[in-house]
C-alpha positions in Angstrom: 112.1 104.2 -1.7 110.3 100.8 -2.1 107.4 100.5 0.2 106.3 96.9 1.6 102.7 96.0 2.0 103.3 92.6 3.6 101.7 94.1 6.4 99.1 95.3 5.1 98.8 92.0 3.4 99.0 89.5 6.1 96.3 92.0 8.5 93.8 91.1 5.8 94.2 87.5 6.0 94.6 87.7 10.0 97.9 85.8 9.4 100.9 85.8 12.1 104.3 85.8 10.9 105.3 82.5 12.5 102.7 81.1 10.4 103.9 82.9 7.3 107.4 81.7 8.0 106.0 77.9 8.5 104.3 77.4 5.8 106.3 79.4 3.0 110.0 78.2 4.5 111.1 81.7 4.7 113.0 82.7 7.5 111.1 84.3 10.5 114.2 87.1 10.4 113.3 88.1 6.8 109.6 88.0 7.0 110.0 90.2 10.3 112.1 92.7 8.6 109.9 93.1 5.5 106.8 93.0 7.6 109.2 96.5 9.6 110.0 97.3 6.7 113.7 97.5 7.6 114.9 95.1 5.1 117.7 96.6 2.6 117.6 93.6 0.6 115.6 90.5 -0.5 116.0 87.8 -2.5 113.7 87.3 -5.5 112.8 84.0 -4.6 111.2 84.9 -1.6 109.2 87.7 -3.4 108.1 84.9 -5.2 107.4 82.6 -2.6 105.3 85.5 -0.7 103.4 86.5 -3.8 102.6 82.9 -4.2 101.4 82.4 -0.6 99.4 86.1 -0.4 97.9 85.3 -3.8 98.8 88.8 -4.6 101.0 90.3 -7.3 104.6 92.0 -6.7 103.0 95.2 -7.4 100.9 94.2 -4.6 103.3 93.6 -2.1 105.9 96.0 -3.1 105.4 99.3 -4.1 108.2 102.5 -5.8 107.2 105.8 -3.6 109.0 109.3 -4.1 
């Protein structure tokens, strides 16, 4: 199972996730199902865009649990 700190993430930096969406151009829908984590899939370029916004690494954001 991969685990998804965006959460976790976006607490620390008191962020929303209308804000997230604004200013990265990621969809509200897919921030709001990573931020669940309910998402079954996500495109690498919003990984990317993420990473680039948090200023965080994937391992940071994402995270391989037994």
């Amino acid at each position: 199972m991969i685990k998804c700190h965006l959460s976790t993430l976006m607490g620390a930096k008191k962020l929303k996730l209308i804000d997230v969406a604004r200013d990265t151009g990621i969809n509200r829908g897919t921030i709001t199902r990573l931020y669940h984590e309910t998402a079954t899939r996500v495109d690498l370029e919003v990984i990317e865009a993420l990473c680039r916004y948090l200023d965080c690494e994937v391992g940071e954001l994402l995270e391989l649990v037994e």
